[in-house]
N, C-alpha and C positions, 0 to 999 in steps of 0.2 A: 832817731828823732831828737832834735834837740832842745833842753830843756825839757826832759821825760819827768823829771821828779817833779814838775807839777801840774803833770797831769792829773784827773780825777775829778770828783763831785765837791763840789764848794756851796754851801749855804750862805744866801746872798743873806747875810744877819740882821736879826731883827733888833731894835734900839728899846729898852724900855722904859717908857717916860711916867712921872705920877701927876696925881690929876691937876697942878701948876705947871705942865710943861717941862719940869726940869729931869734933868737926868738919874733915874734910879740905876745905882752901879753894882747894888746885889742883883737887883734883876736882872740887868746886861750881863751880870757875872754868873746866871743861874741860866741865862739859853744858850750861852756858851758852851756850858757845862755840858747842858742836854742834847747839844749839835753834837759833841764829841762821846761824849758817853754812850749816849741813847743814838743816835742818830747817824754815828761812825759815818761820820763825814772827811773828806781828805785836808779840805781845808776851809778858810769861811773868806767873804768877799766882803768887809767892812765900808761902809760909806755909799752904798749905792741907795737907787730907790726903795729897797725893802726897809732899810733905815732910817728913813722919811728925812734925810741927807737935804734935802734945798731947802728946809725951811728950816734950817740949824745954822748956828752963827760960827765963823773959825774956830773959837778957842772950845766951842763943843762937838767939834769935829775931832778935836784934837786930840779931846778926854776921852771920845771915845775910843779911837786907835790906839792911845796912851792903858785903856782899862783892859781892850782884849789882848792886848801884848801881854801884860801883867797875867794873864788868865788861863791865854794860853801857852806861854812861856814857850818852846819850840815842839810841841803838843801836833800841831799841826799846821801846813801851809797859811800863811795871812797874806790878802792882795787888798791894798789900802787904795778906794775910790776918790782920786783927788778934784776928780773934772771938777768945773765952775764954768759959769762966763766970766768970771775975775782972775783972769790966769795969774795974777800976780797971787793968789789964793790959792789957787793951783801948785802954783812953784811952794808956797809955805808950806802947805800942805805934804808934796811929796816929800820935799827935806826933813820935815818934822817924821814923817812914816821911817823914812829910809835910815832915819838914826835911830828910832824904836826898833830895827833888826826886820820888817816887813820883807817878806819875801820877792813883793813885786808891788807899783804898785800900777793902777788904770784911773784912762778920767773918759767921761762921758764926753762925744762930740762936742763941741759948744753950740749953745742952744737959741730959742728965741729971736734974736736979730738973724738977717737969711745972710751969712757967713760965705765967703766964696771959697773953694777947696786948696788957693793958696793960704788962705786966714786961717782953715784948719789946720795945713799941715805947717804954717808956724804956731800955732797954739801947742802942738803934740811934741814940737820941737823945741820951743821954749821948756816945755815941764821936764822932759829927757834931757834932754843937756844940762841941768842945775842938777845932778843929781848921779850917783853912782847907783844905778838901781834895773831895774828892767821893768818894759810899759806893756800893759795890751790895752789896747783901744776899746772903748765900749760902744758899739754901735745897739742904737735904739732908734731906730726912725719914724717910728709910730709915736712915740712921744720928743724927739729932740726936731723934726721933718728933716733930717740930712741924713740922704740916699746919698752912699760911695760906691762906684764901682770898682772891678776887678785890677783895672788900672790905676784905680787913684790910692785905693791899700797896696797896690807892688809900692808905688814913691814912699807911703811911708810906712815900709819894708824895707828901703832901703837901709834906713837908721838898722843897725845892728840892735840895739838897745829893745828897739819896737817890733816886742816876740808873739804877739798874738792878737786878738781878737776874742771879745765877748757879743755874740752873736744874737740880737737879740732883733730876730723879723723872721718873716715865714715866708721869705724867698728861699726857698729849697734849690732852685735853679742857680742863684748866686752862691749859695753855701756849697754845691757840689761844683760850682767852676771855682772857689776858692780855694777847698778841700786839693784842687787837682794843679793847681796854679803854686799855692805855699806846703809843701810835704815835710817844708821843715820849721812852721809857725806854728802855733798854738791856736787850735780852734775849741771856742767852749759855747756849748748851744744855751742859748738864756730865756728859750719856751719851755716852760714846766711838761706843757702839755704835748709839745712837740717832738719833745725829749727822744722815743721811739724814730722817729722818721730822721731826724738828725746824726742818731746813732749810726742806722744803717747807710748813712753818708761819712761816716769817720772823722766824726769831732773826739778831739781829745778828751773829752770832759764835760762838763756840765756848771752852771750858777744859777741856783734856783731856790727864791724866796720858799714853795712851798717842801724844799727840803727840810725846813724846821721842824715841821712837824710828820713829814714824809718822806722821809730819807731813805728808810731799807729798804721801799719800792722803788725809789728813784735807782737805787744802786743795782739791783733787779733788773729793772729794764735793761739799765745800760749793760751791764754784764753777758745779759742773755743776747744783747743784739750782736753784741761782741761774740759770739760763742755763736752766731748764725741761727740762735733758736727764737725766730722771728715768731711765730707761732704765739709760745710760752710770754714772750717781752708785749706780744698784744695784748694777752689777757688780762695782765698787769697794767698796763697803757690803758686799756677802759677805766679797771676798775680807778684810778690815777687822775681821768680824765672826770669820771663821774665825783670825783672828791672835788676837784677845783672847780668845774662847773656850779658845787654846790656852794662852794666859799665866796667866788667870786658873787655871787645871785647875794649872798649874804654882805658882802663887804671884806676884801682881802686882806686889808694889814689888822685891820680890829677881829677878825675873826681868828688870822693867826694868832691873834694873842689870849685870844681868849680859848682857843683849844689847848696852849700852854696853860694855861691858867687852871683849866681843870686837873693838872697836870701836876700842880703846885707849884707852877712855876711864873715868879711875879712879873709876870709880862707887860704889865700893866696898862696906859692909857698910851692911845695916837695923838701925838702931836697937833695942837690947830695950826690952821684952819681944817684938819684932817677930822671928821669925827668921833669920838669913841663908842663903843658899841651903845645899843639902846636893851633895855630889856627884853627886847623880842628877838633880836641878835641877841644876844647872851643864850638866849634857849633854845636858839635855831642851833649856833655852834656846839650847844651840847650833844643837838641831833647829831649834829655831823662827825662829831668826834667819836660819839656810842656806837653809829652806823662803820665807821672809814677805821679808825684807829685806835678804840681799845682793845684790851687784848684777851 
Protein backbone atom coordinates (compact mmCIF):
# COMPACT_ATOMS: atom_id res chain seq x y z
CA UNK A 1 0.00 0.00 0.00
CA UNK A 2 1.08 3.15 -0.73
CA UNK A 3 1.48 5.81 1.61
CA UNK A 4 1.32 3.15 4.61
CA UNK A 5 2.79 5.46 7.19
CA UNK A 6 -0.33 7.32 7.39
CA UNK A 7 -2.38 5.03 8.01
CA UNK A 8 -4.29 4.81 11.43
CA UNK A 9 -6.82 6.66 13.85
CA UNK A 10 -6.52 10.59 13.65
CA UNK A 11 -8.61 12.87 15.89
CA UNK A 12 -10.44 15.25 14.00
CA UNK A 13 -9.15 18.24 16.72
CA UNK A 14 -11.05 19.96 18.80
CA UNK A 15 -10.22 24.11 18.90
CA UNK A 16 -10.46 25.88 22.18
CA UNK A 17 -12.14 29.15 22.27
CA UNK A 18 -12.76 31.41 25.68
CA UNK A 19 -15.89 32.97 26.43
CA UNK A 20 -14.93 36.29 23.63
CA UNK A 21 -14.47 33.93 20.89
CA UNK A 22 -10.91 34.07 20.73
CA UNK A 23 -8.43 31.49 20.58
CA UNK A 24 -7.22 29.92 23.85
CA UNK A 25 -3.53 28.35 22.90
CA UNK A 26 -2.94 26.49 26.47
CA UNK A 27 -6.17 24.88 25.81
CA UNK A 28 -5.46 23.87 22.17
CA UNK A 29 -2.15 23.00 23.52
CA UNK A 30 -3.60 20.82 26.43
CA UNK A 31 -6.12 18.51 23.99
CA UNK A 32 -3.29 18.05 21.91
CA UNK A 33 -1.52 16.85 24.68
CA UNK A 34 -4.44 14.48 25.77
CA UNK A 35 -4.97 13.24 21.94
CA UNK A 36 -1.44 12.00 22.09
CA UNK A 37 -0.83 11.04 25.71
CA UNK A 38 -4.07 9.81 26.96
CA UNK A 39 -5.71 9.00 23.82
CA UNK A 40 -2.59 7.45 21.68
CA UNK A 41 -3.80 8.58 18.54
CA UNK A 42 -1.72 8.19 15.28
CA UNK A 43 -2.29 11.48 14.15
CA UNK A 44 -4.75 14.64 14.48
CA UNK A 45 -6.88 16.19 11.46
CA UNK A 46 -6.62 20.05 12.08
CA UNK A 47 -9.22 22.39 10.40
CA UNK A 48 -12.08 20.31 9.98
CA UNK A 49 -15.73 20.58 11.35
CA UNK A 50 -14.84 19.34 14.83
CA UNK A 51 -12.71 22.75 14.94
CA UNK A 52 -15.67 24.67 14.27
CA UNK A 53 -13.29 25.79 11.07
CA UNK A 54 -16.05 27.86 8.89
CA UNK A 55 -16.86 30.23 11.17
CA UNK A 56 -12.82 31.17 11.80
CA UNK A 57 -11.41 33.88 9.73
CA UNK A 58 -7.65 32.92 7.65
CA UNK A 59 -5.08 34.27 9.86
CA UNK A 60 -7.03 31.90 12.77
CA UNK A 61 -6.83 29.13 10.65
CA UNK A 62 -3.52 29.80 10.51
CA UNK A 63 -2.59 30.05 14.31
CA UNK A 64 -4.10 27.23 14.72
CA UNK A 65 -1.98 24.93 12.32
CA UNK A 66 0.86 27.21 13.21
CA UNK A 67 0.14 26.04 17.39
CA UNK A 68 -0.40 22.27 16.76
CA UNK A 69 2.76 22.12 14.67
CA UNK A 70 4.63 23.81 17.63
CA UNK A 71 2.99 21.09 19.95
CA UNK A 72 3.25 18.42 18.18
CA UNK A 73 6.48 18.89 16.72
CA UNK A 74 6.94 15.39 14.65
CA UNK A 75 5.03 13.54 17.65
CA UNK A 76 2.59 12.50 15.26
CA UNK A 77 0.88 12.51 11.68
CA UNK A 78 -0.85 16.26 11.15
CA UNK A 79 -3.44 16.52 7.91
CA UNK A 80 -4.21 20.32 7.66
CA UNK A 81 -8.09 20.85 6.45
CA UNK A 82 -7.75 23.57 3.89
CA UNK A 83 -11.22 23.41 1.94
CA UNK A 84 -13.24 26.80 1.70
CA UNK A 85 -15.56 28.04 -1.10
CA UNK A 86 -12.62 30.74 -1.34
CA UNK A 87 -10.26 28.48 -3.00
CA UNK A 88 -7.87 31.37 -3.26
CA UNK A 89 -8.07 30.64 0.85
CA UNK A 90 -7.68 27.41 0.12
CA UNK A 91 -4.44 27.79 -1.85
CA UNK A 92 -3.11 30.26 1.38
CA UNK A 93 -3.98 27.95 3.48
CA UNK A 94 -2.28 24.77 1.95
CA UNK A 95 0.97 26.68 1.41
CA UNK A 96 1.08 28.19 4.81
CA UNK A 97 0.45 24.06 6.18
CA UNK A 98 2.85 22.74 3.83
CA UNK A 99 5.70 25.07 5.04
CA UNK A 100 4.77 24.41 8.75
CA UNK A 101 6.14 20.62 7.87
CA UNK A 102 2.18 19.12 7.69
CA UNK A 103 2.13 15.90 6.59
CA UNK A 104 -0.65 16.13 4.14
CA UNK A 105 -3.07 18.33 3.76
CA UNK A 106 -7.35 17.91 2.76
CA UNK A 107 -10.05 20.31 1.88
CA UNK A 108 -13.68 19.73 2.17
CA UNK A 109 -15.75 19.44 -1.37
CA UNK A 110 -16.83 22.97 -1.89
CA UNK A 111 -19.90 23.72 -0.52
CA UNK A 112 -23.18 25.81 -0.71
CA UNK A 113 -23.42 27.06 -4.33
CA UNK A 114 -24.58 23.43 -6.43
CA UNK A 115 -20.95 23.28 -8.04
CA UNK A 116 -20.79 21.05 -11.27
CA UNK A 117 -18.04 18.14 -10.83
CA UNK A 118 -15.85 19.85 -13.43
CA UNK A 119 -15.80 23.04 -10.76
CA UNK A 120 -14.82 20.42 -8.24
CA UNK A 121 -12.24 18.91 -9.82
CA UNK A 122 -10.59 22.29 -10.58
CA UNK A 123 -10.96 23.47 -7.09
CA UNK A 124 -8.97 20.03 -5.88
CA UNK A 125 -6.72 20.94 -8.58
CA UNK A 126 -6.00 24.38 -8.08
CA UNK A 127 -5.06 23.64 -4.19
CA UNK A 128 -2.64 20.56 -5.32
CA UNK A 129 -0.79 22.21 -7.82
CA UNK A 130 0.31 25.43 -5.61
CA UNK A 131 1.97 23.18 -3.40
CA UNK A 132 4.47 20.22 -2.82
CA UNK A 133 2.38 18.31 -0.40
CA UNK A 134 -0.09 15.39 -0.72
CA UNK A 135 -4.27 15.93 -0.72
CA UNK A 136 -7.13 13.63 0.41
CA UNK A 137 -10.53 14.81 -0.43
CA UNK A 138 -12.96 15.27 2.26
CA UNK A 139 -16.31 14.01 1.25
CA UNK A 140 -19.19 14.96 3.51
CA UNK A 141 -22.51 14.92 1.66
CA UNK A 142 -24.77 15.19 4.42
CA UNK A 143 -23.63 18.48 5.28
CA UNK A 144 -21.56 19.93 2.00
CA UNK A 145 -25.00 17.97 -0.59
CA UNK A 146 -22.14 16.74 -3.13
CA UNK A 147 -22.57 12.99 -4.02
CA UNK A 148 -19.26 11.78 -6.22
CA UNK A 149 -19.27 8.77 -7.67
CA UNK A 150 -16.91 5.88 -8.25
CA UNK A 151 -15.99 7.46 -11.59
CA UNK A 152 -15.76 10.87 -10.65
CA UNK A 153 -12.99 10.07 -7.62
CA UNK A 154 -10.96 7.59 -10.28
CA UNK A 155 -10.55 11.49 -12.43
CA UNK A 156 -9.32 12.98 -9.43
CA UNK A 157 -7.16 10.03 -8.77
CA UNK A 158 -5.64 10.70 -11.52
CA UNK A 159 -3.51 13.72 -9.91
CA UNK A 160 -0.78 11.44 -8.31
CA UNK A 161 -0.72 13.98 -5.57
CA UNK A 162 -4.59 13.21 -4.60
CA UNK A 163 -3.92 9.96 -2.06
CA UNK A 164 -7.15 9.46 -0.50
CA UNK A 165 -10.40 10.15 0.74
CA UNK A 166 -12.02 11.07 4.26
CA UNK A 167 -15.01 9.28 4.00
CA UNK A 168 -17.62 10.68 5.72
CA UNK A 169 -21.46 8.99 4.60
CA UNK A 170 -23.11 5.83 5.25
CA UNK A 171 -22.99 4.50 1.75
CA UNK A 172 -21.41 1.29 2.64
CA UNK A 173 -22.12 0.22 -1.03
CA UNK A 174 -19.95 3.08 -2.42
CA UNK A 175 -17.21 2.71 0.26
CA UNK A 176 -16.82 -1.19 -0.69
CA UNK A 177 -16.97 -0.43 -4.63
CA UNK A 178 -14.29 2.21 -3.72
CA UNK A 179 -12.26 -0.02 -1.22
CA UNK A 180 -12.25 -2.46 -4.55
CA UNK A 181 -11.73 0.25 -7.35
CA UNK A 182 -8.39 2.26 -5.28
CA UNK A 183 -6.17 -0.75 -3.32
CA UNK A 184 -3.71 1.71 -3.57
CA UNK A 185 -5.47 5.18 -2.08
CA UNK A 186 -6.16 6.02 1.33
CA UNK A 187 -9.51 5.29 2.68
CA UNK A 188 -10.34 6.93 6.27
CA UNK A 189 -13.94 6.22 7.63
CA UNK A 190 -15.31 9.72 9.22
CA UNK A 191 -18.62 7.89 11.01
CA UNK A 192 -17.63 7.60 14.72
CA UNK A 193 -20.41 5.28 14.89
CA UNK A 194 -19.87 3.52 11.74
CA UNK A 195 -16.45 2.98 12.58
CA UNK A 196 -17.07 -1.24 12.97
CA UNK A 197 -18.82 -1.75 9.63
CA UNK A 198 -16.27 0.37 7.71
CA UNK A 199 -13.59 -1.54 9.21
CA UNK A 200 -14.82 -4.88 8.12
CA UNK A 201 -14.72 -3.14 4.49
CA UNK A 202 -10.93 -2.11 4.72
CA UNK A 203 -10.45 1.39 5.26
CA UNK A 204 -7.17 2.36 6.14
CA UNK A 205 -8.03 4.39 9.18
CA UNK A 206 -10.20 6.40 10.75
CA UNK A 207 -10.91 10.65 11.62
CA UNK A 208 -13.08 11.03 14.33
CA UNK A 209 -14.20 14.02 16.53
CA UNK A 210 -15.25 11.65 19.25
CA UNK A 211 -11.76 10.26 19.38
CA UNK A 212 -10.95 12.95 21.89
CA UNK A 213 -12.36 11.82 24.23
CA UNK A 214 -12.74 7.94 23.02
CA UNK A 215 -9.98 6.95 21.46
CA UNK A 216 -8.80 3.48 23.11
CA UNK A 217 -12.13 2.10 22.02
CA UNK A 218 -11.93 3.63 18.72
CA UNK A 219 -8.57 1.91 18.42
CA UNK A 220 -10.39 -1.52 19.82
CA UNK A 221 -12.67 -1.73 17.45
CA UNK A 222 -10.68 -1.02 14.63
CA UNK A 223 -7.98 -3.46 15.64
CA UNK A 224 -10.16 -6.25 16.52
CA UNK A 225 -11.93 -5.95 13.18
CA UNK A 226 -8.73 -6.06 11.65
CA UNK A 227 -7.81 -9.29 13.47
CA UNK A 228 -11.44 -10.86 12.25
CA UNK A 229 -12.78 -10.69 15.98
CA UNK A 230 -16.03 -9.29 14.73
CA UNK A 231 -17.71 -10.48 17.78
CA UNK A 232 -15.37 -8.64 20.36
CA UNK A 233 -15.27 -5.17 17.96
CA UNK A 234 -19.23 -5.28 18.42
CA UNK A 235 -19.30 -5.13 21.96
CA UNK A 236 -17.20 -2.33 21.87
CA UNK A 237 -19.28 -0.62 18.84
CA UNK A 238 -22.47 -0.65 21.27
CA UNK A 239 -20.96 0.30 23.96
CA UNK A 240 -19.25 3.45 21.52
CA UNK A 241 -22.53 3.76 19.98
CA UNK A 242 -24.53 4.23 23.19
CA UNK A 243 -21.74 7.15 24.33
CA UNK A 244 -22.30 9.19 21.15
CA UNK A 245 -25.94 8.59 20.95
CA UNK A 246 -25.73 10.14 24.36
CA UNK A 247 -23.56 13.18 23.45
CA UNK A 248 -25.09 13.86 20.36
CA UNK A 249 -28.87 14.10 22.43
CA UNK A 250 -26.76 16.42 24.70
CA UNK A 251 -24.90 18.75 22.03
CA UNK A 252 -21.60 17.33 20.35
CA UNK A 253 -18.78 19.85 20.22
CA UNK A 254 -19.98 21.66 23.78
CA UNK A 255 -20.31 18.28 25.31
CA UNK A 256 -16.82 17.24 23.94
CA UNK A 257 -15.44 19.92 25.70
CA UNK A 258 -16.95 19.72 28.49
CA UNK A 259 -16.03 16.05 29.17
CA UNK A 260 -12.32 17.33 28.68
CA UNK A 261 -13.07 19.79 31.16
CA UNK A 262 -13.77 17.37 33.76
CA UNK A 263 -10.60 16.22 32.84
CA UNK A 264 -8.81 19.42 33.63
CA UNK A 265 -8.41 20.13 30.41
CA UNK A 266 -9.35 23.88 29.39
CA UNK A 267 -11.38 23.00 26.55
CA UNK A 268 -13.31 25.84 26.91
CA UNK A 269 -16.31 27.65 24.95
CA UNK A 270 -17.99 26.85 21.13
CA UNK A 271 -17.48 29.32 18.97
CA UNK A 272 -20.85 31.65 17.98
CA UNK A 273 -23.24 31.33 16.53
CA UNK A 274 -22.36 27.74 18.02
CA UNK A 275 -23.63 27.62 21.56
CA UNK A 276 -21.94 26.84 24.69
CA UNK A 277 -23.11 24.29 27.01
CA UNK A 278 -26.08 25.55 29.51
CA UNK A 279 -26.00 24.35 32.97
CA UNK A 280 -27.96 21.37 32.37
CA UNK A 281 -25.55 20.19 29.62
CA UNK A 282 -22.69 20.80 31.89
CA UNK A 283 -24.54 18.01 34.22
CA UNK A 284 -25.75 15.88 31.53
CA UNK A 285 -21.94 15.54 30.30
CA UNK A 286 -20.84 14.85 33.65
CA UNK A 287 -23.41 11.79 33.50
CA UNK A 288 -21.77 10.87 30.55
CA UNK A 289 -18.37 10.98 31.35
CA UNK A 290 -19.05 9.07 34.98
CA UNK A 291 -21.11 6.44 32.90
CA UNK A 292 -18.58 6.03 29.39
CA UNK A 293 -15.22 7.19 30.58
CA UNK A 294 -13.96 7.45 33.86
CA UNK A 295 -11.87 5.00 35.05
Amino acid sequence: MKHADMKGLYSALLTSFDAEGKINEQGLREIIRHNIDKMKIDGLYVGGSTGENFMLSTEEKKEIFRITKDEVKDQVKLIAQVGSINVYESVELAQYATELGYDAISAVTPFYYKFSFEEIKAYYETIINSVDNKLIIYSIPFLTGVNMSVEQFAELFVNPKIIGVKFTAADFYLLERMRKAFPEHLIYAGFDEMMLSASVLGVDGAIGSTFNVNGPRARAIFELANEGKIQEAREIQHITNDLITDILSNGLYSSLKEILELQGIHAGYCRKPMASSTEAQKAQAKVIYNKYLAN
